[in-house]
C-alpha positions in Angstrom: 19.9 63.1 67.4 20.1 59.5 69.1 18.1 58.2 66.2 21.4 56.2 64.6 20.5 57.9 60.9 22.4 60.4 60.1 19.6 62.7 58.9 21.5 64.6 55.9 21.7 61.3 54.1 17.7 60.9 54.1 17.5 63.6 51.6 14.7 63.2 49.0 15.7 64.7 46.0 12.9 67.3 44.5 11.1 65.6 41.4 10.1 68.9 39.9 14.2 70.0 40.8 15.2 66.6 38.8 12.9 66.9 36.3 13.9 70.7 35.9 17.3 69.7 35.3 16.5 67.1 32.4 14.2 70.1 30.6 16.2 72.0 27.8 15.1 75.1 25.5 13.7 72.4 22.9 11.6 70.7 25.4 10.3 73.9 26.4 9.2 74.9 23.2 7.6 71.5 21.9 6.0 71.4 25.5 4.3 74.9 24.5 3.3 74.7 20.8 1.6 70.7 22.2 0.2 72.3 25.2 -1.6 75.2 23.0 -2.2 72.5 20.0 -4.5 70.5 22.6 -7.0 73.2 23.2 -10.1 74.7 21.8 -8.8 77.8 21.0 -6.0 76.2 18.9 -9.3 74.6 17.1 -11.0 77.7 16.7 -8.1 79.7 15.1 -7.9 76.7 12.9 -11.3 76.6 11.9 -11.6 80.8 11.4 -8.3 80.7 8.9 -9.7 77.8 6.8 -12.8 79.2 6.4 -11.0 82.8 5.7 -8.6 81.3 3.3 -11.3 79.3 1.2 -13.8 82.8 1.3 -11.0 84.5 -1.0 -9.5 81.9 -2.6 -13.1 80.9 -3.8 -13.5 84.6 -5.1 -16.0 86.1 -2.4 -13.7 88.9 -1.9 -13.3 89.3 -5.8 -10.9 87.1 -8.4 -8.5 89.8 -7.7 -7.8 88.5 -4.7 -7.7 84.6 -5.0 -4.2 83.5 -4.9 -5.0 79.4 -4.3 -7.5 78.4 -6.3 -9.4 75.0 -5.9 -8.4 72.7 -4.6 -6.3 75.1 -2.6 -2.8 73.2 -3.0 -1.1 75.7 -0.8 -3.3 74.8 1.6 -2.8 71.6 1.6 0.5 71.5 1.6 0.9 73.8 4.4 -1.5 71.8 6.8 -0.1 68.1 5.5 3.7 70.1 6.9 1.6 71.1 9.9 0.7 67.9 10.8 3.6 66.5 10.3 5.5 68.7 12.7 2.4 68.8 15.3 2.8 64.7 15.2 6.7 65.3 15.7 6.0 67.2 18.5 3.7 65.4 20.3 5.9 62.4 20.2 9.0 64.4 21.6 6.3 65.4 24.6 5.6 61.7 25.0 9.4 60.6 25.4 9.3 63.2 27.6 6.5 62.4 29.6 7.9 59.0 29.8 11.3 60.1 31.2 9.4 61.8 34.0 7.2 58.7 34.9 10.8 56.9 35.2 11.9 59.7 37.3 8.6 59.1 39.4 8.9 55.6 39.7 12.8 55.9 40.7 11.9 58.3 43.5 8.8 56.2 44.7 11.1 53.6 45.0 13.5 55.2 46.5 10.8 56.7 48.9 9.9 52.8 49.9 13.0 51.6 50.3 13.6 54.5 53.1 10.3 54.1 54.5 10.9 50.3 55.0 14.3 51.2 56.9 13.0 53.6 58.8 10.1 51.0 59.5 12.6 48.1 60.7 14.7 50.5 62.0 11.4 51.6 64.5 10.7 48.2 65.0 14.2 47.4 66.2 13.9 50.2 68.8 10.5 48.7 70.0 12.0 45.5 70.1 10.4 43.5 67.4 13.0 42.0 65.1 12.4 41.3 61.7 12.6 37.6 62.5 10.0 37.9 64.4 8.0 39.9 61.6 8.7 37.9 58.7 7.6 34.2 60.3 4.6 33.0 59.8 2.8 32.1 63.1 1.8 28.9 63.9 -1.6 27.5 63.9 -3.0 26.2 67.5 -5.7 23.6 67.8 -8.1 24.0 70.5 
Protein backbone atom coordinates (compact mmCIF):
# COMPACT_ATOMS: atom_id res chain seq x y z
CA UNK A 1 0.00 0.00 0.00
CA UNK A 2 2.62 2.74 -1.29
CA UNK A 3 0.00 5.34 -0.83
CA UNK A 4 1.87 6.93 2.55
CA UNK A 5 -1.84 6.74 4.57
CA UNK A 6 -2.11 4.31 6.64
CA UNK A 7 -5.61 3.28 5.60
CA UNK A 8 -7.04 2.01 9.11
CA UNK A 9 -6.75 5.59 10.31
CA UNK A 10 -9.20 6.85 7.40
CA UNK A 11 -12.09 5.29 9.13
CA UNK A 12 -15.40 7.18 8.87
CA UNK A 13 -17.27 6.59 11.71
CA UNK A 14 -21.11 5.28 10.85
CA UNK A 15 -23.56 8.31 11.63
CA UNK A 16 -26.57 5.99 12.13
CA UNK A 17 -23.76 3.73 14.61
CA UNK A 18 -23.04 7.27 16.47
CA UNK A 19 -26.31 8.41 16.51
CA UNK A 20 -27.36 4.82 17.71
CA UNK A 21 -25.17 5.14 20.56
CA UNK A 22 -26.55 8.61 21.88
CA UNK A 23 -30.42 7.05 21.59
CA UNK A 24 -31.64 5.76 25.04
CA UNK A 25 -35.11 3.88 26.00
CA UNK A 26 -36.68 7.55 26.67
CA UNK A 27 -35.66 8.80 23.24
CA UNK A 28 -37.13 5.85 21.81
CA UNK A 29 -40.38 6.25 23.35
CA UNK A 30 -40.87 10.13 22.89
CA UNK A 31 -39.52 9.43 19.22
CA UNK A 32 -42.68 6.96 18.86
CA UNK A 33 -45.67 8.57 20.70
CA UNK A 34 -44.25 12.19 18.24
CA UNK A 35 -43.88 10.03 15.29
CA UNK A 36 -47.63 8.59 15.68
CA UNK A 37 -48.88 12.15 17.12
CA UNK A 38 -47.85 13.65 13.63
CA UNK A 39 -50.19 11.52 11.49
CA UNK A 40 -53.66 11.41 10.38
CA UNK A 41 -54.53 8.51 12.02
CA UNK A 42 -53.49 10.03 15.36
CA UNK A 43 -56.19 12.80 14.18
CA UNK A 44 -58.74 10.55 13.40
CA UNK A 45 -58.71 8.57 16.67
CA UNK A 46 -58.85 11.92 18.17
CA UNK A 47 -61.63 13.21 16.42
CA UNK A 48 -63.82 9.55 16.79
CA UNK A 49 -63.25 9.72 20.81
CA UNK A 50 -64.39 13.36 21.07
CA UNK A 51 -67.23 12.93 19.26
CA UNK A 52 -67.93 9.50 21.27
CA UNK A 53 -67.30 11.10 24.52
CA UNK A 54 -69.67 14.17 23.88
CA UNK A 55 -72.59 11.58 22.26
CA UNK A 56 -72.93 10.08 25.94
CA UNK A 57 -71.95 12.70 27.96
CA UNK A 58 -74.73 14.82 26.13
CA UNK A 59 -77.24 11.91 27.00
CA UNK A 60 -77.73 10.28 23.42
CA UNK A 61 -77.07 7.05 24.87
CA UNK A 62 -79.46 7.85 27.87
CA UNK A 63 -78.72 10.12 31.28
CA UNK A 64 -77.78 6.82 32.72
CA UNK A 65 -74.87 6.89 31.06
CA UNK A 66 -73.45 10.59 31.13
CA UNK A 67 -70.65 10.70 33.49
CA UNK A 68 -69.15 14.41 32.24
CA UNK A 69 -71.68 16.57 31.72
CA UNK A 70 -71.35 20.00 29.85
CA UNK A 71 -68.88 21.45 29.55
CA UNK A 72 -67.18 18.17 29.93
CA UNK A 73 -64.48 19.18 32.53
CA UNK A 74 -62.86 15.74 32.42
CA UNK A 75 -62.45 16.31 29.16
CA UNK A 76 -60.78 19.14 29.29
CA UNK A 77 -58.69 18.47 31.67
CA UNK A 78 -57.49 15.35 30.17
CA UNK A 79 -56.73 16.96 26.67
CA UNK A 80 -55.14 20.40 28.34
CA UNK A 81 -52.58 17.22 30.31
CA UNK A 82 -52.39 15.81 26.73
CA UNK A 83 -51.12 18.68 25.30
CA UNK A 84 -48.99 19.46 27.63
CA UNK A 85 -47.09 16.26 27.49
CA UNK A 86 -47.44 15.99 23.40
CA UNK A 87 -45.58 19.72 23.60
CA UNK A 88 -42.99 18.05 26.09
CA UNK A 89 -42.38 15.53 23.78
CA UNK A 90 -42.04 17.12 20.76
CA UNK A 91 -39.47 19.45 22.23
CA UNK A 92 -37.28 16.42 23.62
CA UNK A 93 -37.51 15.09 19.69
CA UNK A 94 -36.24 18.57 18.67
CA UNK A 95 -33.10 18.54 21.04
CA UNK A 96 -32.74 15.43 19.70
CA UNK A 97 -33.01 16.23 16.20
CA UNK A 98 -30.61 18.89 16.91
CA UNK A 99 -27.87 16.63 18.44
CA UNK A 100 -28.00 14.65 15.22
CA UNK A 101 -27.54 17.66 12.85
CA UNK A 102 -24.38 18.37 15.11
CA UNK A 103 -23.36 14.90 14.61
CA UNK A 104 -23.96 15.49 10.75
CA UNK A 105 -22.10 18.55 10.60
CA UNK A 106 -19.06 17.05 12.74
CA UNK A 107 -18.88 14.10 10.32
CA UNK A 108 -19.22 16.34 7.15
CA UNK A 109 -16.49 18.15 8.47
CA UNK A 110 -14.58 15.55 9.18
CA UNK A 111 -15.39 14.06 5.68
CA UNK A 112 -13.82 17.50 4.17
CA UNK A 113 -11.01 17.71 5.99
CA UNK A 114 -10.01 14.05 4.74
CA UNK A 115 -11.07 14.68 1.29
CA UNK A 116 -8.86 17.90 1.21
CA UNK A 117 -5.80 15.65 2.42
CA UNK A 118 -6.26 13.13 0.30
CA UNK A 119 -6.74 15.94 -2.47
CA UNK A 120 -3.13 17.68 -1.64
CA UNK A 121 -1.90 14.53 -0.83
CA UNK A 122 -2.83 13.48 -4.87
CA UNK A 123 -1.63 16.57 -6.01
CA UNK A 124 1.72 16.14 -4.27
CA UNK A 125 2.10 12.71 -6.08
CA UNK A 126 1.22 14.54 -9.52
CA UNK A 127 3.56 17.07 -8.69
CA UNK A 128 1.58 20.15 -8.14
CA UNK A 129 2.40 21.73 -4.74
CA UNK A 130 0.09 23.58 -2.90
CA UNK A 131 2.21 26.69 -3.51
CA UNK A 132 1.59 26.33 -6.74
CA UNK A 133 -2.29 25.95 -6.14
CA UNK A 134 -2.95 28.54 -3.75
CA UNK A 135 -1.14 31.68 -5.86
CA UNK A 136 -2.98 33.64 -7.75
CA UNK A 137 -1.61 33.77 -11.39
CA UNK A 138 -0.43 36.63 -12.86
CA UNK A 139 -2.08 38.71 -15.42
CA UNK A 140 -0.17 39.12 -18.93
CA UNK A 141 -0.67 42.02 -21.35
CA UNK A 142 -0.67 41.28 -24.85
Amino acid sequence: MGSGMDESRIWLRNEQAVLARMRGTQDRIADAITTFAGTMQFVYIHAVWFTVWIAFNEGLFGHSAVWDPYPFGLLTMIVSLEAIFLSTLVMVSQNRQAAREKVRADLDFETNIRSEVWSVHMGSAYGAHVSQTTEAPTPTRR
